[in-house]
Each structure stands twice: as structure tokens, then as C-alpha cells.
C-alpha positions in Angstrom: 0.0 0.0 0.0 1.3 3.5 -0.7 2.0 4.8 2.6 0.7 8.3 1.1 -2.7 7.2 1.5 -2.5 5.2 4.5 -5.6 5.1 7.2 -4.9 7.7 9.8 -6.1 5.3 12.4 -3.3 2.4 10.5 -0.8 5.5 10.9 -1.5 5.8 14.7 -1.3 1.8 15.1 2.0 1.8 13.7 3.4 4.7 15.7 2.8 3.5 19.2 3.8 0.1 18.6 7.0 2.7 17.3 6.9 4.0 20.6 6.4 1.1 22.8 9.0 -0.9 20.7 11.5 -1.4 23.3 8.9 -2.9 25.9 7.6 -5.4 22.9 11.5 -6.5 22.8 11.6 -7.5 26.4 8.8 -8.8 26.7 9.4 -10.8 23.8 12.8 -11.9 25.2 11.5 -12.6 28.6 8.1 -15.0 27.1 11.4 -16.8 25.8 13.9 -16.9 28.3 11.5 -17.7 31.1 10.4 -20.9 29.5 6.4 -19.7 28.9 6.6 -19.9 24.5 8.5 -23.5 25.5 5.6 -24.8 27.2 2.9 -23.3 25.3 4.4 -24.7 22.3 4.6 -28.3 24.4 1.1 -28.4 24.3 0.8 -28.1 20.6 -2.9 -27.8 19.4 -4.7 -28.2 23.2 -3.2 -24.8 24.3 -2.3 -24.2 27.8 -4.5 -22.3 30.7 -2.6 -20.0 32.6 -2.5 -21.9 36.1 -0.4 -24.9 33.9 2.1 -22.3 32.7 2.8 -21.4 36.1 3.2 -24.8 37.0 5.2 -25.7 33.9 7.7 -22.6 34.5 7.6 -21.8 38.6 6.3 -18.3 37.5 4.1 -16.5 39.5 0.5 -15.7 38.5 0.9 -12.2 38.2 4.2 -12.3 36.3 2.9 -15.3 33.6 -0.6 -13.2 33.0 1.5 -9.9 32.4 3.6 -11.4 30.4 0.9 -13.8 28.5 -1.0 -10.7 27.8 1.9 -8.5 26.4 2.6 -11.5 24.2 -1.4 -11.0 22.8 -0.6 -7.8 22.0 2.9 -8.6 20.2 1.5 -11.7 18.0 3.6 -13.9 19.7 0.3 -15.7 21.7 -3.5 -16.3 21.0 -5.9 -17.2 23.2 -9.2 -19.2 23.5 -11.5 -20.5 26.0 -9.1 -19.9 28.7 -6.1 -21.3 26.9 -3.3 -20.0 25.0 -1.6 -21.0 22.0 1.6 -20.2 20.2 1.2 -18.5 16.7 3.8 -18.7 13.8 5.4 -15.7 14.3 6.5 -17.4 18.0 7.5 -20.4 16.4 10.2 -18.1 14.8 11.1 -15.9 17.1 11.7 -19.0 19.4 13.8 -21.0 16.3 14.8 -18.9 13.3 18.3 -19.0 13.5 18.4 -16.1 11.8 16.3 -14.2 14.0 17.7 -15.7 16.9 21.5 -13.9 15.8 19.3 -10.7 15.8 17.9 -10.6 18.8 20.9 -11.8 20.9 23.1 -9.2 19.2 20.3 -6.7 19.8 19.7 -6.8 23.2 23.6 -8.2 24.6 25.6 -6.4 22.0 23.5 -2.9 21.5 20.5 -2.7 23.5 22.4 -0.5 26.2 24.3 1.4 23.9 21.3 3.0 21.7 20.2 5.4 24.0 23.3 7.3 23.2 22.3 7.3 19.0 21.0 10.6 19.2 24.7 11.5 20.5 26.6 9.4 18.2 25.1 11.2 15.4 26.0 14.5 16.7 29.3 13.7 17.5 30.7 10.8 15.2 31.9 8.9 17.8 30.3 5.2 19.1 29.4 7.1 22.0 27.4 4.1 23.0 30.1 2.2 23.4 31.0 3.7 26.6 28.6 1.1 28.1 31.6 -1.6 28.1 34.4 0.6 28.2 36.6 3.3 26.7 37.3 2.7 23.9 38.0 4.5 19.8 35.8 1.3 18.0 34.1 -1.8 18.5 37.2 -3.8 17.0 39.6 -2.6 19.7 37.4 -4.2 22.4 35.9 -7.5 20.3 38.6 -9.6 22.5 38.0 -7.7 25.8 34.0 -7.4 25.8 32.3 -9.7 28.7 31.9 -13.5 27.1 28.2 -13.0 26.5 28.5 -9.8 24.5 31.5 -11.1 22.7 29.4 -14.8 21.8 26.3 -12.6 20.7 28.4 -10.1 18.3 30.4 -13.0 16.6 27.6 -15.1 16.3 25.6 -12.7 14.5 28.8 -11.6 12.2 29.5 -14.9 11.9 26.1 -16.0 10.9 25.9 -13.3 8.1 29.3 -14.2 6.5 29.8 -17.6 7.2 27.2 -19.5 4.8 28.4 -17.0 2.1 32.4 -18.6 2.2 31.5 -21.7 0.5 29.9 -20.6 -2.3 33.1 -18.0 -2.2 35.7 -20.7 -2.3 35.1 -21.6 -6.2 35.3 -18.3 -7.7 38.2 -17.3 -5.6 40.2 -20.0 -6.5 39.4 -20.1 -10.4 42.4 -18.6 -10.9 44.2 -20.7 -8.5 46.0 -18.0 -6.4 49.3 -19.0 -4.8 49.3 -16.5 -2.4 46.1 -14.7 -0.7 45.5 -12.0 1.8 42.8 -12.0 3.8 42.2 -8.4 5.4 40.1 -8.0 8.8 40.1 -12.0 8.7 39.0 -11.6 12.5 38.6 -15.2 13.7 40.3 -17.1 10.8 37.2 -18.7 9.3 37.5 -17.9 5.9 41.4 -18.5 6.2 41.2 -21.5 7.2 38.4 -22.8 4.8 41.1 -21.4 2.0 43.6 -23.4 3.4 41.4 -26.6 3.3 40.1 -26.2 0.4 42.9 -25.9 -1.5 46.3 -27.5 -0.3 49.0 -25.1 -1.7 47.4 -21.9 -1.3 49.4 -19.6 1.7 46.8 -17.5 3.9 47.9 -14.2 5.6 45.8 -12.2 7.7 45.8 -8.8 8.1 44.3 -7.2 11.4 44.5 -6.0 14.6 46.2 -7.8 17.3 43.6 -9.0 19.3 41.7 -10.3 16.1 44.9 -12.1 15.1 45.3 -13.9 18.6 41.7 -15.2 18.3 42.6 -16.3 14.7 46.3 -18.0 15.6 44.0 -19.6 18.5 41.9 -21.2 16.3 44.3 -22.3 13.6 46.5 -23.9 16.1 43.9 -26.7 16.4 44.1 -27.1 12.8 46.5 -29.2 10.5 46.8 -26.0 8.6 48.6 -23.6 10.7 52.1 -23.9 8.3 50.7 -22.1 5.2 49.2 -18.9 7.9 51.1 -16.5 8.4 49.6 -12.7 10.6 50.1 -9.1 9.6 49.6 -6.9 12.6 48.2 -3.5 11.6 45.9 -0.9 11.8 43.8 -0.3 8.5 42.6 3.1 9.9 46.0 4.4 9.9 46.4 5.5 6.5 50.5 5.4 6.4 50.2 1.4 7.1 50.7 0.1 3.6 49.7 -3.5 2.5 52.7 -5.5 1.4 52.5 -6.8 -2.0 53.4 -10.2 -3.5 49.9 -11.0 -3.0 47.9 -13.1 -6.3 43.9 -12.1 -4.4 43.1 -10.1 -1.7 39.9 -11.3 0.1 37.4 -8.7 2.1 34.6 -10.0 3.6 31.8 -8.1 5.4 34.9 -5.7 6.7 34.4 -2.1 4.9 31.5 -1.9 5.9 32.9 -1.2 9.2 34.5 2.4 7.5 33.5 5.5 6.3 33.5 6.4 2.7 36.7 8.1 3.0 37.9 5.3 4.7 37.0 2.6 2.2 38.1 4.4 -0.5 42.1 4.5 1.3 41.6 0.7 2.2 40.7 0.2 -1.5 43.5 2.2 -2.8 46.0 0.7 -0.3 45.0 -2.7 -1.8 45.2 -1.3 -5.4 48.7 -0.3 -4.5 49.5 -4.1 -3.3 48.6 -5.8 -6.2 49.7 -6.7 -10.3 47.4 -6.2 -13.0 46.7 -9.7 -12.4 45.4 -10.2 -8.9 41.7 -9.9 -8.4 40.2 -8.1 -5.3 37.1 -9.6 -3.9 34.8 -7.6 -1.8 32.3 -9.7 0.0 29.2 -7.6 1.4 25.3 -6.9 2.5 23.8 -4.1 0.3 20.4 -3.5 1.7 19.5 -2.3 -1.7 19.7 -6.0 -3.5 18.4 -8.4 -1.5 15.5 -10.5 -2.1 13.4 -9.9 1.0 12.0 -6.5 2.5 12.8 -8.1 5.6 16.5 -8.0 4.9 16.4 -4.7 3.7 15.0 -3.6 7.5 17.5 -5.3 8.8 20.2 -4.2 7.6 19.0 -0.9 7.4 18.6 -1.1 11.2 22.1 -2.7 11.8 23.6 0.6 10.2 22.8 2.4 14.0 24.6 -0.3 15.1 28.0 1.1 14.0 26.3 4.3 14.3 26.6 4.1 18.6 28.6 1.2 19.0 30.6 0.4 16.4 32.9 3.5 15.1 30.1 6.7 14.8 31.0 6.6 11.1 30.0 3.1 9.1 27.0 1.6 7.6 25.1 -1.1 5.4 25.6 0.9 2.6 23.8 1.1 -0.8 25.4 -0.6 -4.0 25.5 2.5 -5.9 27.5 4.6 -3.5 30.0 1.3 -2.3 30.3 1.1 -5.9 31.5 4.4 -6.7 34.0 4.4 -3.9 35.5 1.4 -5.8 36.1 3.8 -8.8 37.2 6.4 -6.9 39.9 3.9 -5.2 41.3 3.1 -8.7 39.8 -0.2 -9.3 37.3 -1.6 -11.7 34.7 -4.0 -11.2 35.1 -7.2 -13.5 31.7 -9.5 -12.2 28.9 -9.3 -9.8 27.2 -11.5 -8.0 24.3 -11.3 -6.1 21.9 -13.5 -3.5 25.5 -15.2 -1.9 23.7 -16.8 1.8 21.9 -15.1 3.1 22.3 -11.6 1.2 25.6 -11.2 0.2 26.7 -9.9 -3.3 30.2 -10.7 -4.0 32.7 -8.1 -6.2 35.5 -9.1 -8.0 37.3 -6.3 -8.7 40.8 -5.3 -10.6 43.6 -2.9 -10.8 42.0 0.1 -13.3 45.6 -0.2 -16.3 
């Protein structure tokens, strides 16, 4: 429907569930966590009355009927003849995997944190961040977050980019590079899959220390670790040049953590490092080509994400404008591909001779 002509009593609806979003999230979270979706779901098609739910959980009667109530007004619950039932929408919330990434990386990794957006905007600063600790960016903290925050930000990043790498792997490799580097490699993940998926290819990593110790952690329990080798650096320090040498350079889901001006001296950093031979793949999320409005809202959303927390300066960007900070780097795009996992294109890009 054009929202132009939308009802002014639809209008209204949509704007105090705007405003009342953050209690839907808890409440949401807590029908979850305190076991009451588990055990109405138990019960299938015969529902569950309220008193059983108690039982079921250990919940009192006053917290189970605020609770099962809020969960009528979210979607997340029906009710009839005394009994409630679970509705789709619950089912996925409860088991999307997807969804489940979202929500934990919502409310462990940001929830906090976005109450300082308005001054992240003003400032340009992840002024949200302050939550965990002082700190310039995200990155600098990833190995020194508490455990929960850091399990919920790399199982959403992970979950994003790591159902992309295989269909990756192919494409890279066509041209049967010798020698790759992988920049912001974080964990090793994609590394490592190189390195077992091909058995000459040598792996470097590019990134900051406490990314690299994660990733050297990981690789030690892996037959693999000979052909990995570590580049400390810093990519937001423009004087760190890339060494060169390198037949493909691999970038997954990692400028979107920089600003355009940043991107475009990665890009031209990387141009710098390579022949006219070596290809430069770029693996991200543009909201504007994926299949499903609903990944278009999310990644839409995750862009106040490195608004407050992240660096103050990033985003999901839109193909067009990624695109031209490509150009502007001194490369050329040679093939795109689109719909890569769960809604990843993939660039391979050249040196503009």
C-alpha cells in the first residue's frame, strides 16, 4: 500500500507500537527466556491455561498473566476458552536461526548502547560504546567485551558471512591463487576454509592484534597452521601500507565497518599491493539488492549499530555509493554477484591499467 494514503487510524497503530517498541522487545525476550513460549508450544494444538504455565515454569500468576498478555498484544500468543496457543510468528522468534542472531546481538551487543544514538550522530563517535568501556571502536574491544557480549556479536557476524564462504571458495580460487590475503580476517574462518580447500594456497591475515590472537588460536587446532602467516596492523592508519606479492586479496563483510573516506584508502591501499593480475574480492550486505524486505529492514537497522557502538562513522551501505567508492579507489569492477547466503553480493574487482 502507498503509505501516502495510509488510514490515519493504520498511521496511529504503527506509531505507538514505534513508541512502545522497546517494551515489545523485552517482553518478547522474557516469554522466551522464562520458558512460557517453550511450554505453550509443548502443548501443541490443546493450548495451555494459565495456572499450567505457572506450574510448567515456577512463575508467579501475576508475572505469567503480564507477560501472556503482552505476548497477545505482540502476535507472539492467541488465546481461547481460557487457553493459550503459540502463533507462527513465536515459532520463529523461538527458532529462526536467523532471527535468533538478531535478537541476541540486539539486546547483549547494543541494546544499552542505543540510548546514546542521538549523540553518536551528533558527534561521530560510538558514543554508545562507553557502556563496556573506553574505547576509539568496537574492533579494539571485540577480544575484551564480557563473554556473553563477545558470543552474541560474533555469532551474528559470523552467521551473516559464514554460509556466504562456501559458495566464495570456487570463484576465488578459479584462478588458482598462490598466495592470498585476507584483510580483517578476524577469527580465521574464511582463512582456514582457504587453506582446506585448497592445499597449496598460503593465507595471511591482516588485522589487529587482538583479532589475530583469536585467529592464531583457532588455527593452532588445525593441520593447517604452516601455510598462515599474521600481519599486525591498523587499516585506519592510512600510512600502514599493504605488502605486496599478493595473487587475491579477500574482504569480507569488513568495509562496511568504514566510512566512505575510509573505504576508498583501504581500496586504494589494496590497489597499490597488487599486479594487474590479482583480483580483489569484496564480500558484502547491500540492503538495496536483496531478495526480502525483511532483509532490507534489517540491515537498514544494523547501520545504528556502527552508528553508537561500532565507530560513529560506518554503515550497510547502498550498492550504488559502495560502488563508486570502488572507482574512486582506482579499481574496476570485473563481475557481480548477487543473492551469496543469506544476502551477500560478491565483487571481483581489478587494478584500473
Amino acid at each position: 500500500m502507498n503509505q501516502k494514503f495510509e488510514k490515519a487510524i493504520d498511521a496511529i497503530d504503527k506509531a505507538n507500537r514505534i513508541a512502545f517498541a522497546p517494551f515489545v522487545f523485552q517482553a518478547a525476550r522474557s516469554l522466551r527466556n522464562l520458558g512460557i513460549l517453550e511450554a505453550v508450544e509443548a502443548a501443541k494444538d490443546a493450548g495451555l491455561p494459565a495456572e499450567e504455565i505457572e506450574n510448567r515454569t515456577g512463575l508467579s500468576h501475576y508475572g505469567v498473566r503480564v507477560l501472556c498478555e503482552a505476548g497477545l498484544a505482540i502476535g507472539l500468543l492467541t488465546s481461547e476458552d481460557e487457553k493459550y496457543f503459540l502463533t507462527k510468528t513465536a515459532h520463529f522468534f523461538m527458532h529462526h536461526p536467523f532471527t535468533i542472531a538478531n535478537a541476541d546481538f540486539v539486546n547483549d551487543v547494543c541494546y544499552n548502547g542505543l540510548f546514546r544514538l542521538e549523540d553518536s550522530v551528533k558527534t561521530g563517535k560510538p558514543e554508545g560504546l562507553k557502556v563496556f568501556g573506553e574505547w576509539s571502536t568496537i574492533y579494539e574491544a571485540l577480544s575484551q567485551l564480557p563473554p556473553k557480549v563477545r558470543e552474541s556479536w560474533f555469532g551474528f557476524d559470523h552467521y551473516y558471512s559464514d554460509v556466504s564462504f562456501s559458495e566464495c571458495l570456487p570463484p576465488v580460487f578459479d584462478e588458482k591463487p598462490e598466495r592470498l590475503l585476507d584483510i580483517g580476517g578476524n577469527t580465521g574462518k574464511f582463512a582456514l576454509q582457504c587453506l582446506g580447500y585448497n592445499d597449496h594456497v598460503q593465507v595471511s591475515i591482516a588485522d589487529l592484534p587482538g583479532q589475530l590472537e583469536m585467529a592464531k588460536a583457532n588455527a593452532a587446532e588445525t593441520p593447517h597452521a604452516g601455510r598462515l602467516s599474521y600481519i599486525e596492523t591498523d587499516l585506519l592508519d592510512a600510512s600502514q601500507i599493504l605488502p605486496r606479492g599478493f595473487d587475491a586479496i579477500w574482504l569480507s563483510q569488513f568495509l562496511d565497518c568504514f566510512s566512505e573516506s575510509e573505504i576508498v584508502s583501504i581500496l586504494t591501499r589494496c590497489a597499490a599491493a597488487t599486479d594487474d593480475h590479482a583480483s580483489i574480492f569484496i564480500l558484502e550486505p547491500f540492503w538495496d539488492r536483496q531478495r526480502f524486505a525483511t532483509s532490507t529492514f534489517c540491515l537498514m537497522m544494523t547501520s545504528l549499530y556502527f552508528t553508537s557502538m561500532a565507530n560513529g562513522n560506518s554503515q550497510m551501505y547502498r550498492s550504488d555509493l559502495f560502488f563508486s567508492l570502488i572507482e574512486k579507489a582506482g579499481l574496476r569492477i570485473e563481475k557481480i554477484t548477487d543473492h551469496i547466503g543469506v544476502g551477500h553480493t560478491l565483487l571481483k574487482c581489478r587494478k584500473n591499467t
